[in-house]
N, CA, C and O atoms as a Tripos MOL2 file, in Angstrom:
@<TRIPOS>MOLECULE
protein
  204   203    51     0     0
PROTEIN
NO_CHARGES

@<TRIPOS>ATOM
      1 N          49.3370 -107.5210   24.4140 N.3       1 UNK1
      2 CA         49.8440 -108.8150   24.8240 C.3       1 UNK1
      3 C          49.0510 -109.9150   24.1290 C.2       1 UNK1
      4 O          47.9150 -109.5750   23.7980 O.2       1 UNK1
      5 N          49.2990 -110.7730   23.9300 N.am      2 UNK2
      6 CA         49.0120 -112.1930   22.7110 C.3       2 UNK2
      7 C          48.7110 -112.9620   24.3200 C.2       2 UNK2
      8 O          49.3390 -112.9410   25.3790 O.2       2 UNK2
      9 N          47.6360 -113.5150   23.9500 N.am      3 UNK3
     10 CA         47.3000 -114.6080   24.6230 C.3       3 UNK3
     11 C          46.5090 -116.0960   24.3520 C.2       3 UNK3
     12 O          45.4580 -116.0730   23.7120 O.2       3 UNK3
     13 N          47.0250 -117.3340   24.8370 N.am      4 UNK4
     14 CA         46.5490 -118.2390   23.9670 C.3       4 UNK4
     15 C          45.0700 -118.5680   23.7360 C.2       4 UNK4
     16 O          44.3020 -117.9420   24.4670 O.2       4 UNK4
     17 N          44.5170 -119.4220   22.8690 N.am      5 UNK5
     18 CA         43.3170 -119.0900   22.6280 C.3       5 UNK5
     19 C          42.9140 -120.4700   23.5160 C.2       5 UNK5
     20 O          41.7560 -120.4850   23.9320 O.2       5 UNK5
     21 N          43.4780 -121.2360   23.7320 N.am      6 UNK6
     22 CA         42.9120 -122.2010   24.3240 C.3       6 UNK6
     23 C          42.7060 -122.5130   26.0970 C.2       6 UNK6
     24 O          41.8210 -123.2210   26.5790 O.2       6 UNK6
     25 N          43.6790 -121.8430   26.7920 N.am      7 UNK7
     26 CA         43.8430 -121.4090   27.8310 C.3       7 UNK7
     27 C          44.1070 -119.6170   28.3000 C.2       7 UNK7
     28 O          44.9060 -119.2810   29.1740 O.2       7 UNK7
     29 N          43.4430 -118.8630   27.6850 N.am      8 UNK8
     30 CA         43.9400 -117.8570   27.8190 C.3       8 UNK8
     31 C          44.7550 -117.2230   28.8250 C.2       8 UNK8
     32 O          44.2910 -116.2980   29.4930 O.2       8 UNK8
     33 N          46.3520 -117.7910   29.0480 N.am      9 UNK9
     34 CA         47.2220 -117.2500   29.4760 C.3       9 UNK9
     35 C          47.9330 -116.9470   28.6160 C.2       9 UNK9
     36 O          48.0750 -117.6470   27.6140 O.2       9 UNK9
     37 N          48.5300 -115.8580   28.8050 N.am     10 UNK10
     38 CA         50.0150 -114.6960   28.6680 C.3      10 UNK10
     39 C          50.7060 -115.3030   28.1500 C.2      10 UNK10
     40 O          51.2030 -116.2100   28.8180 O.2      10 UNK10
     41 N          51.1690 -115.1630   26.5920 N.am     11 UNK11
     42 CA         52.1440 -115.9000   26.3670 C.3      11 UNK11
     43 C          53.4460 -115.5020   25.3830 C.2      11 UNK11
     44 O          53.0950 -115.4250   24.2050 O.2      11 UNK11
     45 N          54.5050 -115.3010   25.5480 N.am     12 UNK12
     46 CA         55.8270 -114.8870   25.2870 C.3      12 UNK12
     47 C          56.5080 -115.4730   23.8550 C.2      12 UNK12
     48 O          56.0730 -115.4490   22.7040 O.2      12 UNK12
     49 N          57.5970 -115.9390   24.3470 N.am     13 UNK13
     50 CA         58.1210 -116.7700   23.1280 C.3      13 UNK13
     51 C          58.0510 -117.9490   22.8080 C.2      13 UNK13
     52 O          58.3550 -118.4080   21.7080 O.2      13 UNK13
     53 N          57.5710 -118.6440   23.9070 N.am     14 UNK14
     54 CA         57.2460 -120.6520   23.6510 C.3      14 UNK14
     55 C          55.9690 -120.7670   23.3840 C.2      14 UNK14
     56 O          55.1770 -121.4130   24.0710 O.2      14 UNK14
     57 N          55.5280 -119.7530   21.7290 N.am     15 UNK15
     58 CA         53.8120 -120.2590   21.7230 C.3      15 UNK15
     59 C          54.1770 -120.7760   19.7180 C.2      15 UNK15
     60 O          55.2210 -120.7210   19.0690 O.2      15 UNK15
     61 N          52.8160 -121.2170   19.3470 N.am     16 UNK16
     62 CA         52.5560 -121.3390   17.9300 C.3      16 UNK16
     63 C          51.7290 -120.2150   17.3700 C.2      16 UNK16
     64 O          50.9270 -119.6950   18.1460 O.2      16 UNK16
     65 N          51.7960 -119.8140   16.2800 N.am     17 UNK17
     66 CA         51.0500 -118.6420   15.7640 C.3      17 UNK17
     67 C          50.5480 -118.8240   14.5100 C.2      17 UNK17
     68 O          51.3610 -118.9800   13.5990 O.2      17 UNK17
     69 N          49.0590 -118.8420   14.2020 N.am     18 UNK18
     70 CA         48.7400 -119.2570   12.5410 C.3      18 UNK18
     71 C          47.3600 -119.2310   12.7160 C.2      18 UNK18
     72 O          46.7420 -119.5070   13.7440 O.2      18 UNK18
     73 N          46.6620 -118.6690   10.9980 N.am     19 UNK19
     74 CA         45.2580 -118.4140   10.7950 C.3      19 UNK19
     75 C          44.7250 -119.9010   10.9910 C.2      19 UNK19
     76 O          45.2620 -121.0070   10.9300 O.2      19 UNK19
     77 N          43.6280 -119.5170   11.2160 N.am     20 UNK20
     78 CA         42.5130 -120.7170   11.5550 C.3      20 UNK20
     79 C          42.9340 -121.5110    9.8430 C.2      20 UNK20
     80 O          43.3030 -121.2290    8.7030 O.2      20 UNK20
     81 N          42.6130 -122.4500   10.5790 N.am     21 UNK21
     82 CA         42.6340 -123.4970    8.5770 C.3      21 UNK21
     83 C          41.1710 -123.4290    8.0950 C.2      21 UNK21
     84 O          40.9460 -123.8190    6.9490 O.2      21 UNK21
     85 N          40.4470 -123.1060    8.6330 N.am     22 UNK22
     86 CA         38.6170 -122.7720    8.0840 C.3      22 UNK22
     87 C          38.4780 -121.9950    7.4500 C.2      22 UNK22
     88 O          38.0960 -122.2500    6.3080 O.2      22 UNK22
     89 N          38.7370 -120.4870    7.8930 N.am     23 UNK23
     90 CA         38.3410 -119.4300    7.6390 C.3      23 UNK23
     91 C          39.3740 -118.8280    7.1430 C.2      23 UNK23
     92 O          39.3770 -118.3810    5.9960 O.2      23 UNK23
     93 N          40.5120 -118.7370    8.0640 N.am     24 UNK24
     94 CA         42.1120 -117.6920    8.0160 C.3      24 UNK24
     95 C          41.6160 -116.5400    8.0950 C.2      24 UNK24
     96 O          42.2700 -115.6430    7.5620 O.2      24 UNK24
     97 N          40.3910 -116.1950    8.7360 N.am     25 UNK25
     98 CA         40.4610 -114.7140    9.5350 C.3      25 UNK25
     99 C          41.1670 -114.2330   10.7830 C.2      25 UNK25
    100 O          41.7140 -113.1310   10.7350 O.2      25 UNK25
    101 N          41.2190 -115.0660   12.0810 N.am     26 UNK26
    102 CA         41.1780 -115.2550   12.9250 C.3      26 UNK26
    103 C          42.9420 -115.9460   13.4210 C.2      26 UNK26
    104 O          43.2970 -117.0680   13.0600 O.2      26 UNK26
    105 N          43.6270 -115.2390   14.0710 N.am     27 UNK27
    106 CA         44.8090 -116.0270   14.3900 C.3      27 UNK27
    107 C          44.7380 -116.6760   15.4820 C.2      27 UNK27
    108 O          44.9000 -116.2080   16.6090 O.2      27 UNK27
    109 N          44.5040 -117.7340   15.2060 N.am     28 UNK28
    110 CA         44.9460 -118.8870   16.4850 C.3      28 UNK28
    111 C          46.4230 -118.8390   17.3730 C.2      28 UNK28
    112 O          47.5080 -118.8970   16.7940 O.2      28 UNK28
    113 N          46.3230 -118.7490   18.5260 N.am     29 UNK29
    114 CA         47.6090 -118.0890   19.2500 C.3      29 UNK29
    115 C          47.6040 -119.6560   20.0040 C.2      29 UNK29
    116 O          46.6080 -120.3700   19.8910 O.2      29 UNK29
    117 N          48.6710 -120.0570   20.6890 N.am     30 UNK30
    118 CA         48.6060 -121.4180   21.6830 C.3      30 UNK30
    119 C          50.2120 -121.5690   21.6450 C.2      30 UNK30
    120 O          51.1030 -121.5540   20.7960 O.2      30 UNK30
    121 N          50.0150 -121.8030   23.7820 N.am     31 UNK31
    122 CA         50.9400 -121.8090   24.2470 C.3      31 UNK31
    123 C          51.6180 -123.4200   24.3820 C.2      31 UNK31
    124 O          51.0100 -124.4900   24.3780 O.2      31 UNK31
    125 N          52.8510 -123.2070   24.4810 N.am     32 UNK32
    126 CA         53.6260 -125.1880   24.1810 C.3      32 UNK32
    127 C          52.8030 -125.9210   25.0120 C.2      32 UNK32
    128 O          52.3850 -127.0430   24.7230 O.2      32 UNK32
    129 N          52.5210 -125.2510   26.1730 N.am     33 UNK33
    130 CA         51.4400 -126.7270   26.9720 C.3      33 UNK33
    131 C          50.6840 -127.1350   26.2260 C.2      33 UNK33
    132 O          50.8000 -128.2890   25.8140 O.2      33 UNK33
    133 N          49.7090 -126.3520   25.8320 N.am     34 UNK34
    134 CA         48.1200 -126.5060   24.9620 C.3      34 UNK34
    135 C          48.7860 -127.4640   23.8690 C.2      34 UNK34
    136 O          48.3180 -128.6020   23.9040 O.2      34 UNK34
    137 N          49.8440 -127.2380   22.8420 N.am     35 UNK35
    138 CA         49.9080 -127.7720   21.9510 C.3      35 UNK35
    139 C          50.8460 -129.3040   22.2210 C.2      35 UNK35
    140 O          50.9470 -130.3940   21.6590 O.2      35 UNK35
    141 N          51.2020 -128.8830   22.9630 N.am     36 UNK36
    142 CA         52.1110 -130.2850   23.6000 C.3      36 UNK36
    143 C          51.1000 -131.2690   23.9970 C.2      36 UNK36
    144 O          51.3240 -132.3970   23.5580 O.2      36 UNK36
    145 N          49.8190 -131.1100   24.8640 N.am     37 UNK37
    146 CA         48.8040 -131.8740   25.0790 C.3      37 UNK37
    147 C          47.7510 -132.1280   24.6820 C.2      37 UNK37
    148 O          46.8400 -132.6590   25.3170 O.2      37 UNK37
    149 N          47.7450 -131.5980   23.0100 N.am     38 UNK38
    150 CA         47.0440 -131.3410   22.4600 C.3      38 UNK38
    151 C          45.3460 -130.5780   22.7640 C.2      38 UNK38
    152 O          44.2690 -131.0930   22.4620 O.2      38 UNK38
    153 N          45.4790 -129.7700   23.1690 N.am     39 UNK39
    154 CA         44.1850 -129.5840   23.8940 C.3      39 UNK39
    155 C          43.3850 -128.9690   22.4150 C.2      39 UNK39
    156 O          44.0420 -128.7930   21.3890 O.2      39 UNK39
    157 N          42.4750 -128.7940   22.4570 N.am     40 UNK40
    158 CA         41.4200 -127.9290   21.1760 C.3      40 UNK40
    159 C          41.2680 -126.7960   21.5710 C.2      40 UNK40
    160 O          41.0840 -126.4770   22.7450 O.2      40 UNK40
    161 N          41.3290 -126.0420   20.6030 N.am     41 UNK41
    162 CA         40.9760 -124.8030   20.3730 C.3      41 UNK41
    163 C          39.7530 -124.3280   19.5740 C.2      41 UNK41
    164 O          39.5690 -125.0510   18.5950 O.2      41 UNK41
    165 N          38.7620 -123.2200   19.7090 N.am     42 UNK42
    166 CA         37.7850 -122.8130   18.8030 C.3      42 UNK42
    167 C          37.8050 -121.6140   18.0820 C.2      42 UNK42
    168 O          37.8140 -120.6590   18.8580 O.2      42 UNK42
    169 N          37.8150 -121.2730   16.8520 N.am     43 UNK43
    170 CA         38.2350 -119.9550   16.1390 C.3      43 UNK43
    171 C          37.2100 -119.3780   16.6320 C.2      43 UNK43
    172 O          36.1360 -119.9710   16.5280 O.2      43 UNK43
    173 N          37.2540 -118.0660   17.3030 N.am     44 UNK44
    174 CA         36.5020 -117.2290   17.4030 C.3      44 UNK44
    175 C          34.9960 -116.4720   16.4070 C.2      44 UNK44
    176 O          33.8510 -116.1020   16.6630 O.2      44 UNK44
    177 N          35.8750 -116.5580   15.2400 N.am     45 UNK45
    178 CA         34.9140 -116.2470   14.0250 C.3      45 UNK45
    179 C          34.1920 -117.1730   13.4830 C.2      45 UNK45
    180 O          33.0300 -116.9980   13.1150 O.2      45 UNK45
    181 N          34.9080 -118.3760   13.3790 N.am     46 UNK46
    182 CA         33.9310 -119.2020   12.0130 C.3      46 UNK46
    183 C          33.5810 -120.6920   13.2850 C.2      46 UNK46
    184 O          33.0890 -121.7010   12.7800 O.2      46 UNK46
    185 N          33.8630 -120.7060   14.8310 N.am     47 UNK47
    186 CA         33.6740 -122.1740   15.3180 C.3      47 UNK47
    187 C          34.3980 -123.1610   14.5760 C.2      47 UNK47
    188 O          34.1020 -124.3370   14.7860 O.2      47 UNK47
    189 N          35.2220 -122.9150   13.8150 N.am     48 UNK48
    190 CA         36.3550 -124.3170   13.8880 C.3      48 UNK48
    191 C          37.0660 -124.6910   15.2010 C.2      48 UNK48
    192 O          37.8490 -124.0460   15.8980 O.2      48 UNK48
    193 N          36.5200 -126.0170   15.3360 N.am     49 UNK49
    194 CA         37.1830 -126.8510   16.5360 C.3      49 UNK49
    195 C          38.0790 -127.1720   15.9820 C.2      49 UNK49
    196 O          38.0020 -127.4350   14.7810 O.2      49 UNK49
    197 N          39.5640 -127.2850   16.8640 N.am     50 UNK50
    198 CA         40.7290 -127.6690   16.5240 C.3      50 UNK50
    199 C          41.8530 -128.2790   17.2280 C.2      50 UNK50
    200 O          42.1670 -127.6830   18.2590 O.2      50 UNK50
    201 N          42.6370 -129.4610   16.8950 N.am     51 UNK51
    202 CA         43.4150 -130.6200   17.9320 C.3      51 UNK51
    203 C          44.4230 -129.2110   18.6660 C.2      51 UNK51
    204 O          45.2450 -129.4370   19.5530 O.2      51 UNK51
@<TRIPOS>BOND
     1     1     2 1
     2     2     3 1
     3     3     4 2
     4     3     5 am
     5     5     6 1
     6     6     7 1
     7     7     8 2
     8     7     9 am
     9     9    10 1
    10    10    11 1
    11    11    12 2
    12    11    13 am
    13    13    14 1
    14    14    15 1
    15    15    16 2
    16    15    17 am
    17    17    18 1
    18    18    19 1
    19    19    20 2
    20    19    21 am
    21    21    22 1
    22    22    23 1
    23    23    24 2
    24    23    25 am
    25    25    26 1
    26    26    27 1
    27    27    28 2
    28    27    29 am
    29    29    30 1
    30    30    31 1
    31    31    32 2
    32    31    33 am
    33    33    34 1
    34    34    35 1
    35    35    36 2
    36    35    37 am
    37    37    38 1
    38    38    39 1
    39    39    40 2
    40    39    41 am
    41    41    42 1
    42    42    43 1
    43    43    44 2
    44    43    45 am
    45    45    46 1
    46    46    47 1
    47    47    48 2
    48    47    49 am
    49    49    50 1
    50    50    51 1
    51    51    52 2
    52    51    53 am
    53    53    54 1
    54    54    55 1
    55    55    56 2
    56    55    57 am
    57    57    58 1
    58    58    59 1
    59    59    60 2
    60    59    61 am
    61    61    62 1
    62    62    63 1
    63    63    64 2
    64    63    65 am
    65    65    66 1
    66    66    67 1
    67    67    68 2
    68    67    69 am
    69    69    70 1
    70    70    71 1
    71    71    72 2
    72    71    73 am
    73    73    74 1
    74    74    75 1
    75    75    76 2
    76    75    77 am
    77    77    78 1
    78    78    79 1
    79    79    80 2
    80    79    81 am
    81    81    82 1
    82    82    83 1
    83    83    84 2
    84    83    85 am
    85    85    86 1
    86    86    87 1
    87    87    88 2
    88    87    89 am
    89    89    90 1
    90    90    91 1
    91    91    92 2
    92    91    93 am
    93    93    94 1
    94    94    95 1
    95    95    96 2
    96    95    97 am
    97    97    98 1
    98    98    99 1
    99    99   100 2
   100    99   101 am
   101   101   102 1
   102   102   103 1
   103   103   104 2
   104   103   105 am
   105   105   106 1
   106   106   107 1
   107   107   108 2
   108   107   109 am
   109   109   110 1
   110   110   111 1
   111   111   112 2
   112   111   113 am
   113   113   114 1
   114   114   115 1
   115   115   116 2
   116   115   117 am
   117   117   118 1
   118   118   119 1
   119   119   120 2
   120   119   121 am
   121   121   122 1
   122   122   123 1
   123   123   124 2
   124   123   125 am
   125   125   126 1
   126   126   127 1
   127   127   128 2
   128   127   129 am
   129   129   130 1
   130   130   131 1
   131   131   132 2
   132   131   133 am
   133   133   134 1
   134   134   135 1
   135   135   136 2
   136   135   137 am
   137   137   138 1
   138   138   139 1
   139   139   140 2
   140   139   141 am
   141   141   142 1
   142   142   143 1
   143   143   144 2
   144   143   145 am
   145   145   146 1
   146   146   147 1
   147   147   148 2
   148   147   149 am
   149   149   150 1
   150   150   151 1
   151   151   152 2
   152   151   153 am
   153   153   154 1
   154   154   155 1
   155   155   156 2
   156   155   157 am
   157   157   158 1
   158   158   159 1
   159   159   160 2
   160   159   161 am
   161   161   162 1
   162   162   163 1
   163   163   164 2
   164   163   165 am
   165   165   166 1
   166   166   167 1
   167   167   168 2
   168   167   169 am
   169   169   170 1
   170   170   171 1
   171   171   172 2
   172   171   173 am
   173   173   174 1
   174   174   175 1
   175   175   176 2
   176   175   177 am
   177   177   178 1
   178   178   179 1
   179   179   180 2
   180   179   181 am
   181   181   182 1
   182   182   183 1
   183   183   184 2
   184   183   185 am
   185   185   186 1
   186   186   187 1
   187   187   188 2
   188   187   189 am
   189   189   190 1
   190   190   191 1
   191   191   192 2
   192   191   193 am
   193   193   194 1
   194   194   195 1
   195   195   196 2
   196   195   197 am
   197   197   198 1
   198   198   199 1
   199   199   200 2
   200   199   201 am
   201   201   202 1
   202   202   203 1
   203   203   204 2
@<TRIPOS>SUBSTRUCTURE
     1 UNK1         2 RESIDUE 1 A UNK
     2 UNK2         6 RESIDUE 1 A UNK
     3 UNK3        10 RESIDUE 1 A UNK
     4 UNK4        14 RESIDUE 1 A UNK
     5 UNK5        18 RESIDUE 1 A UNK
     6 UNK6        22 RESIDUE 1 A UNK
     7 UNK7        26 RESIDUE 1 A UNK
     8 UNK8        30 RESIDUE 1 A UNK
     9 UNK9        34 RESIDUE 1 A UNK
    10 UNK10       38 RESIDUE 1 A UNK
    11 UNK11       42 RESIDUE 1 A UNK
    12 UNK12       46 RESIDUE 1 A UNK
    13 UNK13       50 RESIDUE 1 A UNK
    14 UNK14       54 RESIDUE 1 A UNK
    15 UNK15       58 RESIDUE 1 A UNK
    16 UNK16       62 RESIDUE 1 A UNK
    17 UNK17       66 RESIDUE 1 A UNK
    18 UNK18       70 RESIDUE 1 A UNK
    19 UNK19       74 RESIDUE 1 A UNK
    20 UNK20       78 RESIDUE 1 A UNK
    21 UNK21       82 RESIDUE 1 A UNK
    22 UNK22       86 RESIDUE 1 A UNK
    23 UNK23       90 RESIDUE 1 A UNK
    24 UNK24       94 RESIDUE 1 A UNK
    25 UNK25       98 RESIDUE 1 A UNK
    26 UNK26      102 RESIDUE 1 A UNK
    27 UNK27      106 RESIDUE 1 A UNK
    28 UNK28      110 RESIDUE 1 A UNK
    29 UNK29      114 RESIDUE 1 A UNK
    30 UNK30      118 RESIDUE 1 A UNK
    31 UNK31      122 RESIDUE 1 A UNK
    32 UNK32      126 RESIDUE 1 A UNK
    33 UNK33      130 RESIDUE 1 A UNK
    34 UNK34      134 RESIDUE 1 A UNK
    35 UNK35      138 RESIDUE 1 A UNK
    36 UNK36      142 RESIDUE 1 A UNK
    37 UNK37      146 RESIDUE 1 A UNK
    38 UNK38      150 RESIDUE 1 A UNK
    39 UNK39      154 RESIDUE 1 A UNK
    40 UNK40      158 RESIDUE 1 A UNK
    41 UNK41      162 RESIDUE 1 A UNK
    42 UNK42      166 RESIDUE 1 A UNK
    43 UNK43      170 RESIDUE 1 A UNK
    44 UNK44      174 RESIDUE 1 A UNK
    45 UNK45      178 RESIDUE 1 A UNK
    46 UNK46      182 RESIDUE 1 A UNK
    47 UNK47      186 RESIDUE 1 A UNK
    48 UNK48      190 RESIDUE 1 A UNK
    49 UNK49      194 RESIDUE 1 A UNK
    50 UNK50      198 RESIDUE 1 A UNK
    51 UNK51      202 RESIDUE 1 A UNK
């Protein structure tokens, strides 16, 4: 199961999916809330903070 990285809840078909823009090791997962309210996210691997 995919879960978002910024709120880690469960998330289905209303999410965004794409490598970190730092590194591109790491897939950044985020659900429409997170990205709708822009919340930040942190890549796991390299600490890129992100809108």
């Amino acid at each position: 199961m995919k879960t978002c990285t910024t709120c880690n809840k469960i998330v289905t078909d209303s999410k965004t999916e794409f490598k970190c823009p730092e590194c591109g090791k790491t897939t950044i997962i985020r659900c429409d809330h997170c990205k709708m309210t822009t919340k930040t996210y942190t890549c796991k691997e390299c600490g890129f903070v992100g809108p």
